[in-house]
Backbone as numpy.savetxt, mean C-alpha at the origin, in Angstrom:
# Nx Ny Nz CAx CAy CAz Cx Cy Cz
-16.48 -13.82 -5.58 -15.43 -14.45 -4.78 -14.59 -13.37 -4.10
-14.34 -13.52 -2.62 -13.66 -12.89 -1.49 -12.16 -12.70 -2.33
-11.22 -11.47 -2.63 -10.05 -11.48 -2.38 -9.35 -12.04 -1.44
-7.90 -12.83 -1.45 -7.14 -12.86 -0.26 -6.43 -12.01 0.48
-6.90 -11.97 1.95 -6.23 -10.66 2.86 -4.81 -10.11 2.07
-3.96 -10.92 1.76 -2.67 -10.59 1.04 -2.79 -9.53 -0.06
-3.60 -10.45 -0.85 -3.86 -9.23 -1.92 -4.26 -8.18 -2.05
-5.32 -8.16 -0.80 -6.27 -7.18 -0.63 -5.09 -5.80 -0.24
-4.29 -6.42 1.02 -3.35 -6.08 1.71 -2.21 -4.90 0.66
-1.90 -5.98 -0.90 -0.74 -5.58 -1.35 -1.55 -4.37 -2.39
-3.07 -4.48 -2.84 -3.37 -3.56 -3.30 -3.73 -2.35 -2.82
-4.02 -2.28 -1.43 -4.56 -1.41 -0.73 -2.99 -0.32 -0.47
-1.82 -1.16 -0.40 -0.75 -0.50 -0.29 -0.40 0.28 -1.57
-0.51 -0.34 -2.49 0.45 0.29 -4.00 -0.94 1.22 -4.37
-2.22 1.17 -3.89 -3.42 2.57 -3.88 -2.45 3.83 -2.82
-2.49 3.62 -2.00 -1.55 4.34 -0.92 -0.67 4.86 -1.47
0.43 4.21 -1.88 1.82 4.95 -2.87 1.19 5.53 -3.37
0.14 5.52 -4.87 0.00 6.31 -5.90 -0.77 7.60 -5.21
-1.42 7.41 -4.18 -1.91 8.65 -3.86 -0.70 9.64 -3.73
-0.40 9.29 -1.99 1.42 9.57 -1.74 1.82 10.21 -2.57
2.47 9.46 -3.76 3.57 10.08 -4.37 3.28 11.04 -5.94
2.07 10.53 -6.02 1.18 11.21 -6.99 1.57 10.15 -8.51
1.92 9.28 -8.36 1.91 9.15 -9.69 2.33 6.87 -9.49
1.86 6.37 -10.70 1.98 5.63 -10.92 3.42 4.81 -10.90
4.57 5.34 -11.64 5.79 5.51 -12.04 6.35 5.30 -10.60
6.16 5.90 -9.67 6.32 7.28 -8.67 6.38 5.62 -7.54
5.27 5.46 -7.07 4.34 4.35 -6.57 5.32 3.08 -6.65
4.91 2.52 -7.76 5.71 1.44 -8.63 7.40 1.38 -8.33
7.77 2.43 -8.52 9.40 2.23 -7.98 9.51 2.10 -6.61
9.09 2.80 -5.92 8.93 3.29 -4.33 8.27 1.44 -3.28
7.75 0.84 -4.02 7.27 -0.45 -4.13 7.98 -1.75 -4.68
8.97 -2.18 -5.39 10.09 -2.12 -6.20 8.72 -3.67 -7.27
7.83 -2.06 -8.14 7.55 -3.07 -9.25 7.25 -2.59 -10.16
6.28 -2.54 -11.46 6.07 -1.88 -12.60 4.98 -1.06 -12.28
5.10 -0.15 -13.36 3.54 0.78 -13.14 2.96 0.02 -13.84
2.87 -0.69 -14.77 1.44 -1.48 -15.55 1.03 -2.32 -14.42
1.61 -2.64 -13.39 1.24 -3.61 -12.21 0.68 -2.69 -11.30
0.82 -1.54 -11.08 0.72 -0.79 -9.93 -0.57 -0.27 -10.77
-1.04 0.10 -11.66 -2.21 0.31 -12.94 -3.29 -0.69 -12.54
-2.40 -2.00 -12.63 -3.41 -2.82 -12.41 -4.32 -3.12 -11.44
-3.35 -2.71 -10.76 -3.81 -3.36 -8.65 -4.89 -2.15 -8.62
-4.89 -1.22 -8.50 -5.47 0.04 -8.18 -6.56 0.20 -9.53
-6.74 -0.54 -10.72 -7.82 -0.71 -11.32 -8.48 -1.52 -10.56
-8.53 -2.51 -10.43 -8.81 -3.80 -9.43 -9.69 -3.82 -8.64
-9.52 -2.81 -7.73 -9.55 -1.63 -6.71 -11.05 -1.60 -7.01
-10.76 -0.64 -8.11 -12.06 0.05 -8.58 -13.22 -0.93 -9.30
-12.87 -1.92 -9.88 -13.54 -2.86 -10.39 -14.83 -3.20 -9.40
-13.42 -3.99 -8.25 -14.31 -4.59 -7.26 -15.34 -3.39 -6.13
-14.93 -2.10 -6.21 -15.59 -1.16 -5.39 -17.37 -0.86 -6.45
-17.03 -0.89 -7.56 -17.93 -0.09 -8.69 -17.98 1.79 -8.81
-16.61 1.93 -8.49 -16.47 3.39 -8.21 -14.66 3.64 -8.87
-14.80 4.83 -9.46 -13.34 5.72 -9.71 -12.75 6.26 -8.62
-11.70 5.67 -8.28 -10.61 6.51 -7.44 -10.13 7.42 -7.34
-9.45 7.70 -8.51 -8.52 8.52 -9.37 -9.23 9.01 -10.64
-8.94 10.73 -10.72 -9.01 10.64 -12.12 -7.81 10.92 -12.67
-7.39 9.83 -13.74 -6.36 10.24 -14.50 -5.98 10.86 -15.58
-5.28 11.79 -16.04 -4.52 12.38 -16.77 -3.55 12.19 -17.50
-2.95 12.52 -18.80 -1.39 12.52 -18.71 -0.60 13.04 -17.78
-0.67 13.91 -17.52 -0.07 14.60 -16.69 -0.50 14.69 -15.11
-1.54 14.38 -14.83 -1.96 13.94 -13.66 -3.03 13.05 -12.88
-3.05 12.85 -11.25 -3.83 12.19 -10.94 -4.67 12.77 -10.14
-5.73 12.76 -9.81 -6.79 13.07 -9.03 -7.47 12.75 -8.02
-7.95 12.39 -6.96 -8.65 12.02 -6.09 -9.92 11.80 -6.40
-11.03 11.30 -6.57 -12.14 11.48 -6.73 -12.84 11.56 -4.58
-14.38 12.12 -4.78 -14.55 12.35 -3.41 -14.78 10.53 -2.92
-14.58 9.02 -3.95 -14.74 8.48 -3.46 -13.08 7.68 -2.96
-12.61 8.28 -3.94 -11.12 7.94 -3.64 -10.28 8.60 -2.41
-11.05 9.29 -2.23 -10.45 10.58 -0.63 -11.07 10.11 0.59
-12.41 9.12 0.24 -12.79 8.49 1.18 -12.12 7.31 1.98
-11.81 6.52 0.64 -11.58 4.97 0.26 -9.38 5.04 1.18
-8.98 5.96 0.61 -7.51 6.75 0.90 -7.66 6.47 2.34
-8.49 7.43 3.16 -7.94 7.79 4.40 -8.51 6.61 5.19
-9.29 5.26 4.89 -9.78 3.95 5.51 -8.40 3.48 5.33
-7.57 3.27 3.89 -7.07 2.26 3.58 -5.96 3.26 4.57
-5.25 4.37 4.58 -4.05 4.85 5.58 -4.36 4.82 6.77
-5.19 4.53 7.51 -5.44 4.36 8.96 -5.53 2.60 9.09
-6.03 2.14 8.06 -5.50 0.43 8.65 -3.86 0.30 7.82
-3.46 1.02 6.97 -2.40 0.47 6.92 -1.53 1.12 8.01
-1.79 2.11 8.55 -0.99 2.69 10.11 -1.11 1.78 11.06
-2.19 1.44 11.35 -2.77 0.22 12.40 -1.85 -1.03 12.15
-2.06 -1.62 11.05 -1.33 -3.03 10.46 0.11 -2.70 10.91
1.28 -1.76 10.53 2.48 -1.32 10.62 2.59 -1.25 12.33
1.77 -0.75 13.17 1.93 -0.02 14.40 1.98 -1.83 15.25
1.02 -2.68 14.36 0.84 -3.75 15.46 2.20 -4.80 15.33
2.33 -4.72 13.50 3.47 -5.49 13.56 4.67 -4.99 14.46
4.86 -3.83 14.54 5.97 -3.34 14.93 6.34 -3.92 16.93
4.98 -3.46 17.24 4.88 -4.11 18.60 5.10 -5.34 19.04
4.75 -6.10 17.73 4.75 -8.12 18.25 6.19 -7.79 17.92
6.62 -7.59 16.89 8.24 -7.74 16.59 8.99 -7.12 18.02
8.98 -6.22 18.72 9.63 -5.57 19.89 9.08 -6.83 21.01
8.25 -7.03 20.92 7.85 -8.21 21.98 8.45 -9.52 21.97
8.88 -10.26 20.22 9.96 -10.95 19.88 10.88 -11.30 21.08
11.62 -12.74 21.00 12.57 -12.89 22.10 13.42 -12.77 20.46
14.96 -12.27 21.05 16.01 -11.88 20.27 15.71 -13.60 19.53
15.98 -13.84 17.93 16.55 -15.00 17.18 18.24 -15.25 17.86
18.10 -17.06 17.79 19.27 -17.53 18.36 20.40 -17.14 17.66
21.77 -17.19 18.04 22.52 -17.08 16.93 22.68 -15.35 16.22
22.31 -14.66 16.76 21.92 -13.25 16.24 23.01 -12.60 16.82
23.55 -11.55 16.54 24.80 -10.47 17.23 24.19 -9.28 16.88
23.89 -8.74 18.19 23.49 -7.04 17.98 24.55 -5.98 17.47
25.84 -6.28 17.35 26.87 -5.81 16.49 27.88 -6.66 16.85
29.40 -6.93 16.00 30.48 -7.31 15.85 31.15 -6.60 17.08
31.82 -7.73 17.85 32.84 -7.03 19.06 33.98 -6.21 18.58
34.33 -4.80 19.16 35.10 -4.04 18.19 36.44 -4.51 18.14
């Protein structure tokens, strides 16, 4: 069974953080959720790929050459995803009722 784009979406991001920031903990805050969640998503990951991402450590994390692959797909659509929202939002007509600041 197909993941939902969402999920796919929210795991592909909190993989991203942990690369990023190097660490689970790291990821997880920067995301505002737990590392056993951010553990999870990015096991998940790997489940559904049949491949290691990361190798982990106590003390650290790793890239594997399939995780360095898997990394720079998932940061170029999540650049893409960010770049398009950003454009429809600027294309947006202003919301009614909105004040671009308080009259001084």
């Amino acid at each position: 069974m197909q993941e939902p784009l969402m999920d796919r979406l929210a795991s592909d991001r909190m993989f991203a953080a942990v690369v990023e920031s190097g660490s689970f903990a790291s990821a997880a805050q920067r995301l505002g959720t737990s590392s056993g969640y951010a553990s999870k998503l990015v096991a998940k990951i790997e489940s559904e790929l049949g491949v290691r991402l990361l190798h982990r450590t106590t003390r650290a994390l790793q890239l594997t050459e399939a995780g360095q692959t898997y990394y720079n797909r998932v940061r170029g659509s999540l650049t893409r995803s960010t770049s398009s929202m950003r454009r429809c939002a600027a294309q947006a007509p202003p919301r009614a009722g909105r004040c671009a600041s308080p009259p001084p």
